[in-house]
N, C-alpha and C positions, 0 to 999 in steps of 0.2 A: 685640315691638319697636314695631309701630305703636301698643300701647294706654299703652308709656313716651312715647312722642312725642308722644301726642294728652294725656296729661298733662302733661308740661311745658309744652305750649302751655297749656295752662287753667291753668297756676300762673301765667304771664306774664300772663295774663288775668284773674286775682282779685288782683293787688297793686292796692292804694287806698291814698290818702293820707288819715291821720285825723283828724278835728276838729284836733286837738293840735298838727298838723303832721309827725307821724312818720309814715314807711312801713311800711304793713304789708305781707309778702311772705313769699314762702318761705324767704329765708335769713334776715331776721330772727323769723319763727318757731321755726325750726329753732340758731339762736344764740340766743334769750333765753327763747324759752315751751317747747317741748317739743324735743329734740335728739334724739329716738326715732324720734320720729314721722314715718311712713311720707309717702311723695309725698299718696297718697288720702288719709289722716285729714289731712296738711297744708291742702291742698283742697280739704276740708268744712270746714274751722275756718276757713280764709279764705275764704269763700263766705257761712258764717253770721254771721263776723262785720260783714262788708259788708251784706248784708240786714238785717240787727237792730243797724246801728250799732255794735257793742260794741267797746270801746277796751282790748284784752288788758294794753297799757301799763300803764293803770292802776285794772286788775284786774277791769275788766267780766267777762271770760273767762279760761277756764287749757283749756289739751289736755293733761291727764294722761294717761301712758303708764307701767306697773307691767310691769315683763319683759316677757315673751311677748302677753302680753294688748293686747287693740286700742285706741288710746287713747280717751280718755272725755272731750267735750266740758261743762266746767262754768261755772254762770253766777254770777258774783260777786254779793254780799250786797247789799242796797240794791237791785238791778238791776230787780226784780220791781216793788216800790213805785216808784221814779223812774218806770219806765216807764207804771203804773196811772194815777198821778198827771199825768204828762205827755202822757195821753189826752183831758185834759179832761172825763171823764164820772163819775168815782168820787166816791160821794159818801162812803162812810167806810168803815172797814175795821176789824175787831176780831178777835181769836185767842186762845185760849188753851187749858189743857188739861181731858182728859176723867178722872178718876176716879171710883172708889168708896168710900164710908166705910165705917165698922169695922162697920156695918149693911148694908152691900152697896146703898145707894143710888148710884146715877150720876150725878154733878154735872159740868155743864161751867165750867169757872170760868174768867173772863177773865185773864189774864198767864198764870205761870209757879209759884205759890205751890202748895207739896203739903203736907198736914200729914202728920207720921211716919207715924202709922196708915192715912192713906191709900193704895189702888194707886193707879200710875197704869197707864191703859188707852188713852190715846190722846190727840190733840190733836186742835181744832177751829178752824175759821176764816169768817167771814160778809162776804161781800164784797156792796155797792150799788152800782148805777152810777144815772146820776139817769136813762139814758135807756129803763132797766128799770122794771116796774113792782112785781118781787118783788126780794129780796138772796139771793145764795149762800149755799149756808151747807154746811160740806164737815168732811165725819168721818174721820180715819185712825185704825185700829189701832197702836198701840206697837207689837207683837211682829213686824208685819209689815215695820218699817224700822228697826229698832234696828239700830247698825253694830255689827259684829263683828270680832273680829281669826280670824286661819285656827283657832285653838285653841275658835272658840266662844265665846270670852266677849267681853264688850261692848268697843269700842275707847274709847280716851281718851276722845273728844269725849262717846262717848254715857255710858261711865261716870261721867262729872262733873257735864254739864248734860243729864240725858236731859228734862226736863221744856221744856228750853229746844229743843232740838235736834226732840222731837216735834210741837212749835208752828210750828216753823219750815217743817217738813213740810208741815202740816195747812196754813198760810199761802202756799206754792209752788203748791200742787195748787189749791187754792181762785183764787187767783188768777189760774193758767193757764187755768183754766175759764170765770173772769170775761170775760178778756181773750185770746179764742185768737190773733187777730190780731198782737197783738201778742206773745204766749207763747210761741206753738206752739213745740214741738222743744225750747224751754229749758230746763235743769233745775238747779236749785241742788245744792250738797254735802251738805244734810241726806237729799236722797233716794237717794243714792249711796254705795256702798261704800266710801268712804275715808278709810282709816287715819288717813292725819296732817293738819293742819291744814294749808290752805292758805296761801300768803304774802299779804300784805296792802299788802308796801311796793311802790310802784308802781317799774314799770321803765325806764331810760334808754338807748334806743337809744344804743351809740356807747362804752356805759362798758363796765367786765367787767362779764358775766351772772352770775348764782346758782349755775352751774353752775362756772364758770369760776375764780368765790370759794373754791368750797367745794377745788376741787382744791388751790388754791395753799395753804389751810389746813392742808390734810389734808399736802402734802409740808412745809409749815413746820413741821409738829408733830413731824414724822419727822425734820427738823434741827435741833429743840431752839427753835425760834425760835417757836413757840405752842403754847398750851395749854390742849385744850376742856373742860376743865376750869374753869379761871379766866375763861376767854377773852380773856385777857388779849393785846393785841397790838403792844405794844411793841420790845418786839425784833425783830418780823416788820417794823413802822414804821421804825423803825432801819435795818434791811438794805434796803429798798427806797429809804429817800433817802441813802443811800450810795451805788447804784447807777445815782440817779437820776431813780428815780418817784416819786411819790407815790399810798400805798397805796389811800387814799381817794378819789381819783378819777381811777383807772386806766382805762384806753382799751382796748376788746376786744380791739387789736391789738399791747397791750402785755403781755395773759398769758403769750405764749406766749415772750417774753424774762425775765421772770420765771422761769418755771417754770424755763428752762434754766439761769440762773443758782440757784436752788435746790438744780437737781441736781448743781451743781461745788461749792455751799459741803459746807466739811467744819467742823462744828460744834468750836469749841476746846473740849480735853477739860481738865480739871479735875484737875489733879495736886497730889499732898499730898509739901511739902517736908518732912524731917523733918531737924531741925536737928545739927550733927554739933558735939559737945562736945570739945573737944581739952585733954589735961593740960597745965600751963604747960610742964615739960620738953620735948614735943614741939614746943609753939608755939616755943619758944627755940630751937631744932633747925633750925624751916622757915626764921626769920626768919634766921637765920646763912648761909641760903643765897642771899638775895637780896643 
């Protein structure tokens, strides 16, 4: 009981106001970034991202949380270099990856470019700061961060861009090492086990959340009124400005009249009239009785 208490206090004590002017706090955590996640991983995510700035809004940070499992604090794209950069001391930075030719020589080659014949074995990354007198320079193995799905084989990301996503590695680590002060604890999606891509569009305190979206989808699609398939959402647009909202810039405090209105519509079923042919004798039969 006292260690839920001494936690709520310290969630009341890690809400901040952002650059942006949004609050950051527990219940907007828990409504727009992660809805799993526990009191603790809430305030560690709101803790680091008050020390290290980071603006979850718009996508500095994500708290991914997957079932059972403890959520996973990730650093958005860019976030490494803006930071480097914004130190004032880097003097250049270069990355790219490590293979072998059809001769078994080891080339590290700057970007991303692999010819057929080539493995790839890993990526590399060389970070300078001007107030060093040597530059980083930092080696990953492929096999040791290639993502995986639960069956073993490679996930999306790494089976389409693995040359890219190794780079991206090799460029995290090198730079956290560059830059501890300003790294420490961070870590991006290349070196982490996650499945799907992360979202990119930034978030609007106040509108429906992602979460929020996706339900009213999922019950539209079960009334006939969308379909993930086309994604088409017209009809869905339809029924909400008959009701009165407008779909596209919904208020978080309007899902939840939505949704209930979702669950009374009864979708009009589609009936096939089939025309009834009458002989004249009979038609002259009815018409006699009017």
């Amino acid at each position: 009981m006292a260690n839920s208490v001494a936690t709520t206090n310290a969630l009341q004590l890690a809400e901040f106001t952002l650059e942006g002017g949004q609050v950051l706090n527990a219940t907007t955590v828990k409504n727009y970034i992660c809805p799993d996640a526990t009191q603790q991983e809430i305030l560690y995510f709101l803790e680091l991202c008050k020390a290290q700035g980071l603006n979850p809004f718009i996508r500095d940070a994500y708290l991914v949380k997957y079932g059972s499992q403890s959520a996973q604090i990730i650093i958005g794209k860019d976030v490494f270099i803006k930071k480097a950069y914004a130190s004032g001391v880097l003097r250049y930075m270069k990355a790219g990856i490590v293979v072998a030719d059809k001769d078994r020589k080891i080339i590290e080659r700057e970007g991303t470019i692999k010819l057929d014949d080539e493995v790839l074995l890993g990526g590399w990354c060389e970070v300078s700061r001007t107030d060093r007198e040597f530059p980083i320079h930092h080696t990953v193995n492929y096999k040791e961060y290639e993502g995986k799905k639960k069956d073993g084989t490679p996930n999306s990301m790494w089976a389409s861009k693995p040359c890219t996503m190794i780079r991206k590695v090799a460029q995290s680590q090198c730079l956290r090492e560059a830059f501890p002060d300003e790294l420490r604890g961070l870590y991006q999606e290349e070196e982490m086990q996650i499945e799907k891509k992360l979202p990119e569009k930034p978030l609007e305190p106040g509108m429906a959340s992602p979460q929020q979206k996706n339900k009213i989808m999922a019950l539209a699609a079960q009334k006939k009124l969308f379909s993930f398939e086309d994604k088409d959402i017209t009809e869905l647009e339809k029924f909400c400005d008959s009701n009165g909202y407008n779909l596209k810039e919904l208020k978080f405090e309007e899902v939840d009249e939505i949704i209930a209105l979702l669950d009374k519509y009864e979708p009009v079923q589609d009936v096939e009239y089939q025309e009834v042919k009458e002989d004249d004798q009979q038609l002259e039969g009815q018409q006699s009785l009017l």
